[in-house]
N, C-alpha and C positions, 0 to 999 in steps of 0.2 A: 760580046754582043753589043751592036750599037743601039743606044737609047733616044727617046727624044730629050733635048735639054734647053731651057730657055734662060737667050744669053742677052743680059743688058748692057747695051751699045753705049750708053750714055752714065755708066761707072764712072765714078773718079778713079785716077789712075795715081794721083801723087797725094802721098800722108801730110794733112795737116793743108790743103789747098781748099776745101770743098768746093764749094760750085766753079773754081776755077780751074780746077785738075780734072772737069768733065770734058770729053770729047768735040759734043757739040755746044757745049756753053760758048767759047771765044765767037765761032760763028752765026750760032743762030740765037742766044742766050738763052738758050734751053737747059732747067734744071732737072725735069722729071724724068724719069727710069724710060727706057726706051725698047722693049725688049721683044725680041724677036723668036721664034722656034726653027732649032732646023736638027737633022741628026749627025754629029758629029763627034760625039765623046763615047766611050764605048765601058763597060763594065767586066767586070770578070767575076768568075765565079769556081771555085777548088774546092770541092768533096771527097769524102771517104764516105759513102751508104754500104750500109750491110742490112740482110734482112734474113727473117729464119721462119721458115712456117713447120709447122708440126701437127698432126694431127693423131690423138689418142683414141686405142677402141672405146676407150669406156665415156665417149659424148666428149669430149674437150679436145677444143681447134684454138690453138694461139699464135701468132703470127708475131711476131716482134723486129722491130726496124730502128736503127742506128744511125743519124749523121751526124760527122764532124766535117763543119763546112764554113768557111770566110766568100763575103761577098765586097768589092774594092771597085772603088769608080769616081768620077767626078761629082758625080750628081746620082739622084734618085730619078725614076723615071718620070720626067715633065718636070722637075727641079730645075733648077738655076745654080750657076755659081758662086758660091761663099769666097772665095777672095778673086779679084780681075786681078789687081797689082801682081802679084801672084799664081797664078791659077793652075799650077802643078799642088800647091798648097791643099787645093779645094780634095786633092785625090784622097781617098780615106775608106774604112769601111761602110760599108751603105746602110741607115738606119736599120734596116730589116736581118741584118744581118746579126745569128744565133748562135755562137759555135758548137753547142752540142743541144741535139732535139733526140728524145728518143719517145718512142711512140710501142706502148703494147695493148695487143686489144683480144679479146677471147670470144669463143661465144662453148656453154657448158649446156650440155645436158643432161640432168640427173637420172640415174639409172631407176627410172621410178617408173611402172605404167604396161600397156602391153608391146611386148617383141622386148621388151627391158630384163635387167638381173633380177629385180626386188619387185614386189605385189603386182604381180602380171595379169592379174583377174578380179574379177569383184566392183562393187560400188567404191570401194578404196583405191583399182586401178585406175579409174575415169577421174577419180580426183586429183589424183599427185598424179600423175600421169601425162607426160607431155610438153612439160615446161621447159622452157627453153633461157637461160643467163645469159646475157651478153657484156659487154664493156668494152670503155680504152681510155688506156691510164697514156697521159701527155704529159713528159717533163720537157722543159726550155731554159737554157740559160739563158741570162736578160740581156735584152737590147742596149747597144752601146751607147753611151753617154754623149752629146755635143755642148759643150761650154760656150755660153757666152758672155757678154759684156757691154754694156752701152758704148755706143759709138761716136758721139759727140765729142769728146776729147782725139779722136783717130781723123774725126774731119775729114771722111774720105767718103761721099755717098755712092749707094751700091753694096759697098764689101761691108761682110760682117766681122764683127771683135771679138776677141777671146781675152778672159783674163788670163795673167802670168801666173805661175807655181811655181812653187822652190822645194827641188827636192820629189819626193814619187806623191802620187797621188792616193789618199792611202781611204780605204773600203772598210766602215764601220758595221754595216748589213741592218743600222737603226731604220725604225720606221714609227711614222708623227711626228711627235716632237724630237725622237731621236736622229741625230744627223746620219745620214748612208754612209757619209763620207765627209773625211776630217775637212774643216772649211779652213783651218787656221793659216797652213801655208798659199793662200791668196791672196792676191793683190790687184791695183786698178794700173794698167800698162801707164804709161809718160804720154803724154803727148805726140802725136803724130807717129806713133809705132804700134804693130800689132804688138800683143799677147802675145807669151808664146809654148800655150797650151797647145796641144793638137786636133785634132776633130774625131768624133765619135769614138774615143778611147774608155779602153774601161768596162763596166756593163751595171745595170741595175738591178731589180729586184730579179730573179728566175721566176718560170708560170707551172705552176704544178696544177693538174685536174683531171676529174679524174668522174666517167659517164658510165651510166649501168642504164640497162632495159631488160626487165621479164615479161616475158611472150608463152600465151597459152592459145591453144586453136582446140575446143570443144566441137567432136561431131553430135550433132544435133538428132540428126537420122537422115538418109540417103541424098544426098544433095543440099544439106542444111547444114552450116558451121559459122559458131560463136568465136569471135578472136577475141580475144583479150592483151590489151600490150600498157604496162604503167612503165615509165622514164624518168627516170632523175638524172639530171646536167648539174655539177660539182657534187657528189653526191658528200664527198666530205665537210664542204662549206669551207672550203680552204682560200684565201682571199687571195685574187691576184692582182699586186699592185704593178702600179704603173712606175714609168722614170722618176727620181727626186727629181727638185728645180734645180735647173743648171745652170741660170740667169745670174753670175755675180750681182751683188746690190738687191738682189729681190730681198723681201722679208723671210721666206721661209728658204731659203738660198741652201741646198745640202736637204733637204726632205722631202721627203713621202708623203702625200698627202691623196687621199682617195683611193679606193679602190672596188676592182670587183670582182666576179666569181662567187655572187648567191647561189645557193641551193635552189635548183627548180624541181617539182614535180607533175608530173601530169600524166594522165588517165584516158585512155581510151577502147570503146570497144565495137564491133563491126560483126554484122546479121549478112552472114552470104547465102544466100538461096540461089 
């Protein structure tokens, strides 16, 4: 699929040259980014989806859905290029890219009420009678990682820097002050050469969560019905954090810091006449 991609004309193209390794500097002594949009880079995209729906006599409908999927491209859509000197280099997995998402979600109905199994009658049928469970439980593994590194020492404006690593990159799962991931094998590249870590390699925290709503509809009398619907969003309170910092040289450099996925509830109810 082609994207839009936005390309700056006026990159340095030679390590350790700055403003003289830019394109239009020698002519017009122009330093700043010059950058244009057009569609030209294209992305891809390889799935395995499977899905299963089921539905039980006794009130219970679940639907369950499966990807394993990689997304690969130059760029994001309306991104720019991370290296010119280079720019096969730039191709990698695309931020957004999760390789397993699975998705289940329900909706129950208790066998409680009239035309049900259990208290079909009575002022106890009109009460438990009716109600309707819903949900959808969201697992994701985490978004891939992109390293970087100040670029001043690389003197090449335009392209971005990555630090070096020696040796595999290795996943601790800390969060705070605990490191995600070991920071020890890293380093600040030499002068006038990239890094030569990769891009978006890796992944961060996964997102787990997990939504319920019960739903009741009260007939009132002949044309008159009380809805009832309460919701809670992360019903577990399970926090979903975001990337560590992947900024060599930052202070918290390898951590987790913030997150979200608060418990929400809320209440609502509806007069149809």
């Amino acid at each position: 699929m082609e994207i839009p991609t936005r390309y700056n004309l006026n990159a340095g193209l030679i390590p350790g040259a700055g403003s003289a390794g830019q394109p239009l500097f020698p002519k017009f002594g122009r330093t700043a980014g010059t950058t244009v949009s057009f569609i030209g880079t294209s992305s891809h995209y390889h799935a395995l989806q499977a899905k299963f729906d089921h539905r039980w006599s006794g009130g219970f409908l679940m639907t369950t859905a499966y990807t394993f999927s990689k997304a690969t491209g130059i760029t994001d859509e309306d991104g720019g290029f991370a290296y010119y000197i280079n720019p096969r280099r730039s191709y990698s997995r695309l931020s957004h890219s999760r390789p397993h998402v699975f998705v289940q979600s329900y909706i129950y109905e208790p066998p409680f009420g009239k035309g049900k199994q259990y208290v079909t009658s009575g002022p106890a049928s009109w009460l438990v009678g009716g109600w309707q469970i819903a949900g959808v439980l969201t697992l994701m593994s985490g978004a891939p990682l992109n390293f970087g590194a100040p670029g001043a020492a690389l003197n090449v404006p335009g392209n971005d820097q990555s630090p070096n690593i020696t040796g595999p990159l290795k996943i601790l799962h800390g969060i705070d002050e605990a490191l995600w991931f070991d920071t020890s094998n890293f380093s600040a590249p030499a002068a006038a050469t990239f890094g030569n870590l990769g891009r978006m390699i890796a992944g961060g925290p996964g997102f787990f969560n997990l939504d319920a709503s019960l739903f009741r509809r009260f007939a009132v009398r002949e044309k008159m019905n009380l809805e009832f619907r309460a919701e809670s969003f992360s019903v577990t309170n399970t926090p979903q954090f975001g990337n560590p910092d992947t900024g060599f040289g930052n202070a918290n450099f390898g951590k987790v810091k913030g997150a979200g996925g608060a418990r929400g509830i809320s209440m609502g109810a509806k007069f149809t006449f």
